[in-house]
C-alpha positions as CSV (number, residue, x, y, z in Angstrom):
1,X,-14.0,45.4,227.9
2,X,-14.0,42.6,225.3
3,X,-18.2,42.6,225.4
4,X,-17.5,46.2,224.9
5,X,-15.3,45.9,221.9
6,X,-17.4,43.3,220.6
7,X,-20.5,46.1,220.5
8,X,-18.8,48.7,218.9
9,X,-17.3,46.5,216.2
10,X,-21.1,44.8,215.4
11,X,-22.4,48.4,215.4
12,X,-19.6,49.5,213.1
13,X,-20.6,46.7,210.7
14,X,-24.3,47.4,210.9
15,X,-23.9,51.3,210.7
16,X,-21.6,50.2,207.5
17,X,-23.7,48.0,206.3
18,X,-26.2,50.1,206.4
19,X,-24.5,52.8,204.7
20,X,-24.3,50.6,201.5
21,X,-27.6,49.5,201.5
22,X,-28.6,53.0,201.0
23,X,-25.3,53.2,198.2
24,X,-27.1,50.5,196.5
25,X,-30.6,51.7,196.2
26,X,-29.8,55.1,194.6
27,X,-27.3,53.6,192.7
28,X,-30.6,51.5,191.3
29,X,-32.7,54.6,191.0
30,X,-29.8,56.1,188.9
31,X,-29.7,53.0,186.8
32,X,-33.6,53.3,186.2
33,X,-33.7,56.5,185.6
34,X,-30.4,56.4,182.7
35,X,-32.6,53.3,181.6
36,X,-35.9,55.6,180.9
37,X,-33.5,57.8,179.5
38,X,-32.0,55.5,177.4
39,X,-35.8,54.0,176.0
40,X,-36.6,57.5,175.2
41,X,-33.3,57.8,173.0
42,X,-34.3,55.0,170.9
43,X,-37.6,56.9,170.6
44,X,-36.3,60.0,169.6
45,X,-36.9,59.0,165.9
46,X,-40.6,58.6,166.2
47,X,-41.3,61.5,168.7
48,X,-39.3,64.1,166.6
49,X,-41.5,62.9,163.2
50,X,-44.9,63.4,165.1
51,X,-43.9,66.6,167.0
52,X,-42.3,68.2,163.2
53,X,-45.6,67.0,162.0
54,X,-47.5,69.2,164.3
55,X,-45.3,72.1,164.0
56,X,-45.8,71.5,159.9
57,X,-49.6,71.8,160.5
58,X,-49.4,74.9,163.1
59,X,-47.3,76.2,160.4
60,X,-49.8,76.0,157.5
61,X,-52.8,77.1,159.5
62,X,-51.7,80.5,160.4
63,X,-50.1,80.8,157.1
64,X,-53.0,80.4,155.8
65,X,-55.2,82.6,158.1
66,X,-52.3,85.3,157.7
67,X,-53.4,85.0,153.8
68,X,-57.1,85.4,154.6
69,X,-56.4,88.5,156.7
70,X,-54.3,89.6,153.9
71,X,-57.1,89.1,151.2
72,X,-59.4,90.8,153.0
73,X,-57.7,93.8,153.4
74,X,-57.6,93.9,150.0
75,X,-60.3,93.9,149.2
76,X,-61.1,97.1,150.8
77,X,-61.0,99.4,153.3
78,X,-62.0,98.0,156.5
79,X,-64.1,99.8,159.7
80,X,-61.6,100.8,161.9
81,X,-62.4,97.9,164.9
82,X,-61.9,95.0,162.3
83,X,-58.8,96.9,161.4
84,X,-57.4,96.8,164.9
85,X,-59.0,93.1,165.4
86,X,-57.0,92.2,162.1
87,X,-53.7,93.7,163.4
88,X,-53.7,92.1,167.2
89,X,-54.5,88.6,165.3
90,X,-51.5,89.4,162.4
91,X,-49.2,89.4,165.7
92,X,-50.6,86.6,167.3
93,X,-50.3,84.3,164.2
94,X,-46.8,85.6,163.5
95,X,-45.8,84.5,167.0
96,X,-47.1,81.3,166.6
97,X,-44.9,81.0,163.0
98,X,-41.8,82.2,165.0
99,X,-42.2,79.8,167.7
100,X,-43.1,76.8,165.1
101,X,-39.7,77.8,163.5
102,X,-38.2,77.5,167.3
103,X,-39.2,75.0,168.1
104,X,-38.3,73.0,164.9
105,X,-34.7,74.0,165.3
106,X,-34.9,72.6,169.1
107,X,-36.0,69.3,167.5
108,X,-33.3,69.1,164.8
109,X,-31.1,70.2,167.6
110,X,-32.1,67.2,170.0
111,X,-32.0,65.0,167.1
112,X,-28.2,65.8,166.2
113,X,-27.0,65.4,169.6
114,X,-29.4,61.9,169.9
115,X,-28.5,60.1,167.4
116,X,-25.3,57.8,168.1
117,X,-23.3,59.0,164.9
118,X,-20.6,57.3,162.9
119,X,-17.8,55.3,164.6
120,X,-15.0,57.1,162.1
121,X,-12.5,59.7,163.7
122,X,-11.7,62.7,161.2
123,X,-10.2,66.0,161.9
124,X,-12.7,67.9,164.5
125,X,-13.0,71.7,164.9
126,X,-13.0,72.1,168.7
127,X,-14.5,75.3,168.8
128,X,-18.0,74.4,166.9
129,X,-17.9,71.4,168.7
130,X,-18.0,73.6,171.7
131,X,-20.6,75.9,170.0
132,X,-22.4,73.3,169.2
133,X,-22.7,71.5,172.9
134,X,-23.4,75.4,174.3
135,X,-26.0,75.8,172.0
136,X,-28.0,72.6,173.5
137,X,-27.1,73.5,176.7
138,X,-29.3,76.7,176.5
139,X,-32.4,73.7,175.8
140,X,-32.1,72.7,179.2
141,X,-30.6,75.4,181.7
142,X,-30.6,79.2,181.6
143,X,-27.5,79.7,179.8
144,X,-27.6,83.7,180.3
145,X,-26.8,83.2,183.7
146,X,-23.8,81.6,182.9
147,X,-21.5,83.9,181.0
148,X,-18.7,82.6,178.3
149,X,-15.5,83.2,177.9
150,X,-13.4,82.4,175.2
151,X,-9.5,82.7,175.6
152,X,-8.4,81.6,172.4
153,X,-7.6,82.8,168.5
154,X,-11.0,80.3,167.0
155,X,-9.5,81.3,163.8
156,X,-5.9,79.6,164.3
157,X,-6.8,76.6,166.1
158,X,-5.4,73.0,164.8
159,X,-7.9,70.3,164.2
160,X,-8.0,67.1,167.0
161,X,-8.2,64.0,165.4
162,X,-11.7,62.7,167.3
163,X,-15.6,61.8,167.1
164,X,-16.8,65.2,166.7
165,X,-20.3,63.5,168.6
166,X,-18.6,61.7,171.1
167,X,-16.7,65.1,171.8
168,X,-20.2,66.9,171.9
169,X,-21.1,64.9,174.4
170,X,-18.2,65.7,176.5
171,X,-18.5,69.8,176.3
172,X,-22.1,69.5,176.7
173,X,-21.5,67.3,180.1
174,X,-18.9,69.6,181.2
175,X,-21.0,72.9,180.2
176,X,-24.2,71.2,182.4
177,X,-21.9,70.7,185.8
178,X,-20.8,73.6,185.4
179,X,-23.8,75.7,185.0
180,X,-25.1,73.2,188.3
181,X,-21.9,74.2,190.0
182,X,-22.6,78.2,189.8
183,X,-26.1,77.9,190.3
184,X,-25.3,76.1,193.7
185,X,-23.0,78.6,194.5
186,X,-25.5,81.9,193.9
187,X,-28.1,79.9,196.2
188,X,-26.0,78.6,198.8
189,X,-23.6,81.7,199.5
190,X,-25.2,84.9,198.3
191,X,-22.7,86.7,196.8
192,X,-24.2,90.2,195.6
193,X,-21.9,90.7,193.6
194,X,-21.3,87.0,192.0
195,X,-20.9,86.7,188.1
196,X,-21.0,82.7,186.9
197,X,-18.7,82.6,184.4
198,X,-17.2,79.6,182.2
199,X,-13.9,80.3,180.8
200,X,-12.3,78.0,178.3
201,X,-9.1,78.5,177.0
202,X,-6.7,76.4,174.4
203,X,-3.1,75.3,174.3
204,X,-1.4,73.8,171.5
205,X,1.5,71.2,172.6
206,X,3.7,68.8,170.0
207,X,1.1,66.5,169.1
208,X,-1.9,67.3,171.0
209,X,-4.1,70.4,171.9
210,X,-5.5,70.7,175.6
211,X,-8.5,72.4,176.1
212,X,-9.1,74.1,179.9
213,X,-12.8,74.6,181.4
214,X,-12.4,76.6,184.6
215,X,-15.5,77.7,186.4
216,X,-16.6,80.0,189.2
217,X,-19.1,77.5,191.3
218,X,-18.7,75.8,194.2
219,X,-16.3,73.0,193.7
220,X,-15.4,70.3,194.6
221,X,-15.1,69.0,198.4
222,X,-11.8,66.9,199.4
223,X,-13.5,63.7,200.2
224,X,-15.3,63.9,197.3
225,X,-12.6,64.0,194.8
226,X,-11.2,60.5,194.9
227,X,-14.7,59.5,193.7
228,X,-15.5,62.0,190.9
229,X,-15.1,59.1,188.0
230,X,-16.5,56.3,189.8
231,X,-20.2,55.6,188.2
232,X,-23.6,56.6,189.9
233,X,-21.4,59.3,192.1
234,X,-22.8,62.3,192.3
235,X,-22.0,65.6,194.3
236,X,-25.3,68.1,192.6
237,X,-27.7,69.0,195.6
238,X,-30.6,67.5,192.9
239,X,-29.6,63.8,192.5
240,X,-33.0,63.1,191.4
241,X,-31.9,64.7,188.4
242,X,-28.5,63.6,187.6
243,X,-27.4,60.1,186.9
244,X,-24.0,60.4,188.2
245,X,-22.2,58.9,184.9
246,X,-21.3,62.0,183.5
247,X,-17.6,62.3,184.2
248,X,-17.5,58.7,184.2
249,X,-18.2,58.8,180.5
250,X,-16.0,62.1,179.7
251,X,-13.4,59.7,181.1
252,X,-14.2,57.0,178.7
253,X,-14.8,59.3,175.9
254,X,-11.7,61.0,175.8
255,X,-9.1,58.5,177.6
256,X,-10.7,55.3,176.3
257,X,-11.9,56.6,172.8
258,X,-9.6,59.0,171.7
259,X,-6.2,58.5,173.5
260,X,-6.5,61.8,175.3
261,X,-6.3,62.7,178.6
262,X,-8.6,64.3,181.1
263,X,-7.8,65.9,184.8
264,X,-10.3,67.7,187.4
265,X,-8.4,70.1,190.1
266,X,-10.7,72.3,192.0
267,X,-11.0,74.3,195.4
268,X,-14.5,74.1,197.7
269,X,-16.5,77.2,197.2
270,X,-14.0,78.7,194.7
271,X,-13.7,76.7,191.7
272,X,-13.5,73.4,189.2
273,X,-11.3,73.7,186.1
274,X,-11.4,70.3,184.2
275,X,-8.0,69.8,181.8
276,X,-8.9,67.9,178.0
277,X,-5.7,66.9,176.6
278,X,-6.5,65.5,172.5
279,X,-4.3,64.1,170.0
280,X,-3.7,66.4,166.8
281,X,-5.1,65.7,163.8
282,X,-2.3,65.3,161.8
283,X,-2.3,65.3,157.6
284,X,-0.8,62.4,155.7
């Protein structure tokens, strides 16, 4: 009996140990990857000048062969085969204007939401900062297939006294589990009838506003929760694609930063609703 007790407990210890050999190396592998993430931040600068660059010169080119097409019209009547040709390449060139002019505002986009901001806390407007977090969001998901709702006056809302960047950060963090958290949901049970939906709704209190985002996905498991803050913890299927420091930050963001609050309650296969509590911006 004691030889046998002596087994189980070295096996215990090696199965354990074992387990937290393999905690360790994709903690690393999530520290690499938010490294490379990182290095490209501080590149951001550079990359967005070259790629505007290119969009400038796409730009000019076929605004210029829009002006040549133009000018030969003019010029006369045209046979009616060089007329069609001129008409399918007028649509082409206009496409590839349009998308130049996308694809600049996805830069400047990227660019507001890389660069690290000013340190000073001023009276935020919650909803644009939410507009503005949804409207990166749609850069790297499928936002269509997440439907918003709004449960709030935007027009009567108080300001929060906050980083309005730092708070980006948050929504846009929030907005990205919870877009994983539905999609998991449609693939996994295969509802027919399933609609994602985000709802967000806002309370005023004495001296704070609290800001609910209550999803549809799959939730959160029980022996998950206690370790939803803890850094490199992750529960999306893709962890290859996820650091795991996301609520870790929110946490640090809003409790840390800005003296607010912030509480996760959810139910496995039904739900997450994540509770921002801010201080009020209040006038001197």
């Amino acid at each position: 009996i004691n030889a046998l007790n002596i087994i189980s407990i070295n096996t215990a210890l090696a199965l354990e140990n074992s387990s937290f050999h393999e905690e360790i190396e994709r903690a690393q592998e999530q520290i690499f990857q938010a490294e490379k993430m990182a290095t490209i931040g501080t590149m951001a600068d550079g990359l967005s000048h070259q790629i505007n660059n290119r969009f400038h010169a796409l730009g000019f080119i076929s605004g210029d062969a829009l002006d040549t097409i133009k000018t030969k019209r003019e010029k006369g009547p045209l046979s009616d085969d060089l007329k069609e040709f001129c008409d399918e390449l007028e649509r082409a060139l206009t496409r590839v204007q349009d998308n130049v002019t996308q694809g600049g505002e996805i830069v400047r986009s990227l660019m507001k939401y890389a660069r690290k901001g000013e340190g000073r806390f001023n009276a935020v407007d919650i909803d644009k900062v939410f507009d503005a977090s949804y409207e990166m969001a749609q850069f790297k998901m499928k936002t269509y297939d997440l439907k918003i709702e709004k449960k709030y006056d935007a027009n009567n809302l108080p300001r929060v006294k906050g980083n309005a960047t730092q708070l980006q950060e948050v929504f846009f963090n929030l907005i990205d589990n919870a877009y994983d958290s539905v999609v998991e949901r449609k693939e996994e049970l295969e509802e027919p009838e399933y609609q994602p939906i985000l709802a967000i709704s806002i309370q005023q209190g004495e001296d704070s506003l609290e800001a609910m985002l209550q999803d549809n996905g799959m939730g959160i498991k029980e022996e998950d929760k206690p370790k939803l803050f803890t850094p490199f913890f992750s529960t999306k299927l893709d962890t290859q694609k996820c650091t795991g420091i996301g609520l870790y930050v929110i946490r640090k963001i809003i409790e840390e930063n800005h003296g607010g609050k912030v509480s996760i309650s959810s139910e496995y296969m039904k739900g997450t609703q994540v509770r921002l509590t801010l201080p009020l911006f209040l006038e001197k």
